[in-house]
Steps between C-alpha positions, in 0.01 A plus 500: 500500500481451098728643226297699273182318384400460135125325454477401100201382329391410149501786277226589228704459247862533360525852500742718739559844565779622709510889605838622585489845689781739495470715844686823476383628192678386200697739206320357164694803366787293540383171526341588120658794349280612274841654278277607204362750717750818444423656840620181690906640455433820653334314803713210541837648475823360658556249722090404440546511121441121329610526152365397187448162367860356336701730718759384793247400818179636301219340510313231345329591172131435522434550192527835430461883710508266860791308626519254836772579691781270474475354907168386376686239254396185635162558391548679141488154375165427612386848293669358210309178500162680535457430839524864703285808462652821595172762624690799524348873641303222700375615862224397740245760577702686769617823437614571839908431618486314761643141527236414772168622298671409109550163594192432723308613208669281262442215716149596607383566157311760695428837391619728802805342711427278827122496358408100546736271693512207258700466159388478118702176473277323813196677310592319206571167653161558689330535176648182352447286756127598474448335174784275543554343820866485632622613871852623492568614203693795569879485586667787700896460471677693828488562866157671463233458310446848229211657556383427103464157626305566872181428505202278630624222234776296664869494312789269547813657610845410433828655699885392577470367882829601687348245794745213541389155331246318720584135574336216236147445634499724793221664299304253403562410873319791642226420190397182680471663825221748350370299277146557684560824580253679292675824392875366509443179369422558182689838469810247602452216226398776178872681630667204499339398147619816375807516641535113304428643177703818535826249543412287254484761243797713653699165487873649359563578913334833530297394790236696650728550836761669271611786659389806349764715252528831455449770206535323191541140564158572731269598196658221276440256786140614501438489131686160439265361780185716309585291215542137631188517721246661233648231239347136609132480442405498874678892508388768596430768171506823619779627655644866645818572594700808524865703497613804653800704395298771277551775660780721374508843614905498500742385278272283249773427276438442141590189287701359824463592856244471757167545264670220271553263786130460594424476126747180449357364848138532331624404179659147683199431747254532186726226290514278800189511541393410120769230531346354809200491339565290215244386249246715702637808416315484177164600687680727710428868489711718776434832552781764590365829651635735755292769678623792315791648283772756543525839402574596144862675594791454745483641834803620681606208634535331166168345553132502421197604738169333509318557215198319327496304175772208423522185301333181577591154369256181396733186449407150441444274234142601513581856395473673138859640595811622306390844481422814684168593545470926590298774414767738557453825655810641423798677738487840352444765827138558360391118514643445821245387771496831760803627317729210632395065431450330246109504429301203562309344201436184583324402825647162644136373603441482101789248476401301818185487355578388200685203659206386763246496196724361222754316680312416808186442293304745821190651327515868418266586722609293788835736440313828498279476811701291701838490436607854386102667573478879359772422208246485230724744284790298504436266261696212419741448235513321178758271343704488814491133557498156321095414562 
């Protein structure tokens, strides 16, 4: 009966996080050539090659031995004003190669795939709300709900509705009717206050009961809406939302074709949504992180198999940005992880982490029983964010 619900509630405080997942199992080879490595030309040759910094269609210099490749321009500007982190050789604890398993365990926060049915992000907001009281904190942006935000803790939800336009007041109608009812009554009158504050702050004409787009316009929908609901100080502040595409076993391409398209798309949604934010992205931190990376050289198909570390990105105007922050392994046959990926040395829980306790303000040991339990070794990281 109801377009898609969204339940808001006053937030702790002014901080937000936003975690963008890439499903598919993004390049960071190519998204973040690391071109002071000499081994990367014999791997990336031809049509995957990204050339150097100052070259035609290289990429953008990072400051020296890594470059961002040039469909990721609309956000080399926030690097340059300090305000995004590149994590490169950055992977979750999953070593496996399996979409299914790499990204349940990046969502979980688990360590074995399909282990616990709830997320790290509802763990988190679990934890806050225990100290802090707030219902609704979360935000899920899509048709479902990721599983990094399911949990017992409820989350507001926010999707296009391709349902035709209701007539003015029919709903409130059908509110009256149940008014005493006393599971749809009040169900009724929080969706319809909801669904009030959702237009008011989506008030340029993108209604909720827009129909839904497709591919690109779809994600930059979802983070333009991300941005204006988490900015008034009744939002939401935790948000998840997510972008296929990643998964390029054929023709990859390298500084144009179909690897470069989902990189602009990104690069776009993650500008809209730091526009649509406004003066609140200043205590924004958004997370980038996809399940795992790519292997190390081309495959036949002038592609890249599933392989295991890749490059993560912090932006935000809370973030210590406007570098890149790796302990690199190297790309040399010897240093390769089983002979074939790029090795993983730095474990994604250490960044979430690192946002829950210094962003979030979570206590550290909130974080390490209940949020990520059994990560004790992953510590967090220093000098990361503006605290």
């Amino acid at each position: 009966m109801l377009p898609a619900g969204l339940a808001l509630a006053a937030a702790p405080g002014d901080k937000r996080f936003v975690l963008v997942i890439l499903r598919g199992g993004m390049d960071g080879l190519a998204a973040v050539p690391p071109y002071g490595d000499p081994a990367l030309k014999d791997l990336r040759r031809g049509a995957l090659a990204v050339a150097e910094p100052g070259q035609p269609d290289g990429a953008l210099d990072l400051g020296g031995r890594y470059g961002l490749h040039p469909a990721l321009a609309p956000i080399h500007e926030y690097y340059k004003r300090g305000e995004m982190l590149v994590i490169h050789a950055a992977c979750s604890n999953y070593r496996g190669r399996s979409h299914f398993d790499g990204q349940d365990i990046l969502e979980s926060g688990a360590d074995t795939p399909h282990g616990v049915r709830d997320g790290w992000v509802n763990r988190a907001l679990a934890a806050m709300q225990s100290s802090k009281a707030g219902a609704r904190q979360g935000l899920a942006l899509g048709q479902t709900v990721p599983l990094a935000l399911r949990g017992p803790v409820p989350v507001a939800s926010w999707a296009p509705n391709a349902l035709p336009e209701l007539e003015a007041g029919l709903m409130q109608t059908i509110a009256e009717l149940y008014r005493r009812d006393a599971m749809l009554g009040p169900a009724l009158a929080e969706g319809l206050k909801s669904q009030a504050f959702a237009d008011g702050v989506m008030n340029d004409g993108q209604r909720m009961n827009q129909p839904p787009a497709q591919g690109a316009q779809q994600f930059r929908q979802a983070a333009t809406a991300a941005g204006k609901l988490m900015a008034p100080a009744e939002g939401p502040r935790i948000a998840v939302m997510d972008i296929g595409g990643w998964d390029t076993h054929a023709n990859q391409g390298g500084a144009r074709g179909r690897l470069a398209g989902a990189l602009q798309v990104l690069a776009e949604g993650l500008r809209d949504l730091a526009v649509a934010l406004g003066p609140a992205w200043q205590q924004t931190v958004v997370l980038v992180a996809t399940e795992f990376g790519r292997t190390a050289a081309v495959n036949g198909t002038g592609g890249t198999d599933h392989g295991t570390a890749s490059a993560a990105f912090l932006l935000g105007g809370a973030v210590a940005g406007g570098r890149v922050l790796a302990d690199w392994p190297g790309l040399d046959s010897n240093r390769l992880y089983e002979g074939r990926d790029l090795a993983a040395t730095t474990d994604l829980r250490a960044v979430a982490k690192t946002v829950l306790i210094q962003h979030l303000g979570l206590t550290t040991q909130a974080v390490e029983t209940r949020v990520f339990p059994g990560s004790a070794a992953s510590r967090p990281l220093a000098k990361i964010l503006r605290v």
